[in-house]
C-alpha positions in Angstrom: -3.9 -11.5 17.0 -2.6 -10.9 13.6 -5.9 -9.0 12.8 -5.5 -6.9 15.8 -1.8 -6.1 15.2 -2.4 -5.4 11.4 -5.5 -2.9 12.5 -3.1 -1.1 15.4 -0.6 -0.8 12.4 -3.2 1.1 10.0 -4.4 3.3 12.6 -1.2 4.6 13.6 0.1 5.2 9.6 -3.6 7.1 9.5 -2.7 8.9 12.4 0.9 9.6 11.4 -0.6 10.8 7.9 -3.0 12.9 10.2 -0.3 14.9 11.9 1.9 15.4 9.1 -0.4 17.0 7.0 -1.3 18.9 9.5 -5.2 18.3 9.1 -7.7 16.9 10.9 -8.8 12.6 10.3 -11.3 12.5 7.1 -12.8 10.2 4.9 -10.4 11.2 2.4 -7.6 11.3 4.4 -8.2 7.5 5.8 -8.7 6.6 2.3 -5.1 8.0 0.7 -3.3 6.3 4.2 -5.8 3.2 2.8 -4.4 3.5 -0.9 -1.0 4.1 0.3 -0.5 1.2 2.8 -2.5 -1.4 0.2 0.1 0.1 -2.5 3.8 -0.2 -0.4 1.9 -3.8 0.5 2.0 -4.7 -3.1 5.3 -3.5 -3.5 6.5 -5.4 -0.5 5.2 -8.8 -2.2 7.0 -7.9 -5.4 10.0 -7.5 -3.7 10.0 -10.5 -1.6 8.7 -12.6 -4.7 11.9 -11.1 -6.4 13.8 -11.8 -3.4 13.2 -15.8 -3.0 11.3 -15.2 0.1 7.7 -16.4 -0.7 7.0 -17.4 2.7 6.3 -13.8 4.0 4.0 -13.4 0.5 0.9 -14.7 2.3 1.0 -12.1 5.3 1.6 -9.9 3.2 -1.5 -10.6 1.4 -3.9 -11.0 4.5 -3.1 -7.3 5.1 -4.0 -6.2 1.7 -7.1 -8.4 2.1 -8.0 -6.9 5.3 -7.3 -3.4 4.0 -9.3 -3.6 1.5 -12.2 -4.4 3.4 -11.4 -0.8 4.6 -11.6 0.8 1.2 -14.5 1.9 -1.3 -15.4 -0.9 -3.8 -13.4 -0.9 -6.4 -14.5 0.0 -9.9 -13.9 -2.6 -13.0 -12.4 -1.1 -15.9 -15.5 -0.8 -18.4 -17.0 1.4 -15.6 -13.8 3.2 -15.5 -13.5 3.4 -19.7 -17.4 4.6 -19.6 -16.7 7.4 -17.2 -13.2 8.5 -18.8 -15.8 8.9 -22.2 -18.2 11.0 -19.9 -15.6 13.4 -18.7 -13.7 13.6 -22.1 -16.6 14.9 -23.2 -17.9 17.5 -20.5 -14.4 19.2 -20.5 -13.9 18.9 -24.1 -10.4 17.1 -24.0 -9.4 16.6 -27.7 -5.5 15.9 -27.8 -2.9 14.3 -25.5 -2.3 18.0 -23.9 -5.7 17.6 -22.3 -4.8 14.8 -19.8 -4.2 17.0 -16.9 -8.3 18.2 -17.0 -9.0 14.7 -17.4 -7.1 13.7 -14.2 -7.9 16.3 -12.4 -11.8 15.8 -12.9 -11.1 11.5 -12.4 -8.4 11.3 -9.9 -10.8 12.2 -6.8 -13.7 10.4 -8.4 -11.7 7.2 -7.8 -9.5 7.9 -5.8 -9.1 4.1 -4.2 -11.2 2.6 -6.2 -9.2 2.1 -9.5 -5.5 1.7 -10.0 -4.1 5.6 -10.7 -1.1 4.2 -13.0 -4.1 1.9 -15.0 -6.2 5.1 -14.6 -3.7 7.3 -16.3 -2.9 4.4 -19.7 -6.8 4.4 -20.3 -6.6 8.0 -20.5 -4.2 8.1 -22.8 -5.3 5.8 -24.7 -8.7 7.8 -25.0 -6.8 11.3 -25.7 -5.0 9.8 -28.6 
């Protein structure tokens, strides 16, 4: 029941995305409602951890487990390192002004596969 009520919940916020961008249901699109739920999720255990209430933690969790299911694999971060070094190099990113050719070449590569905020530090790191 849980499984089934978690499930109805992710279609709708895919179908909600749907019609407020206007566009039609994707890949893509189902992935970013993906990201999106897995990420306010996360959130949601933070703030309940904060909050004293660690009952509602493992719920919470069961969602993000069953989203996940849902999503691409994710990548670890040496793959992610070894393809920040690729890119670097094909658009010739030399300085810390180059990050926005570097996230704009990696961002829909991994798009729910890797963390963007993690994605964006080992960038960076790399430009500096």
């Amino acid at each position: 029941a849980e499984t089934l009520s978690t499930l109805r919940t992710l279609h709708s916020d895919i179908k909600n995305v749907a019609i407020n961008s206007g566009k039609d249901i994707t890949d893509e699109l189902v992935i970013d409602a993906l990201s999106k739920s897995v990420k306010q999720k996360n959130e949601s255990i933070e703030l309940l951890h904060n909050g004293g209430r660690n009952d509602q933690i493992p719920a919470e969790e069961a969602c993000i487990k069953l989203y996940q299911k849902y999503l691409p694999a994710a990548m670890n971060e040496a793959d992610v390192v070894a393809m920040i070094a690729e890119v670097k190099t094909a658009v010739g990113a030399a300085s810390p002004k180059d990050m926005g050719k570097m996230m704009k070449e990696l961002s829909p590569k991994l798009k729910g596969r890797f963390d963007s905020r993690r994605l964006s530090e080992l960038v960076q790191a790399a430009l500096k």
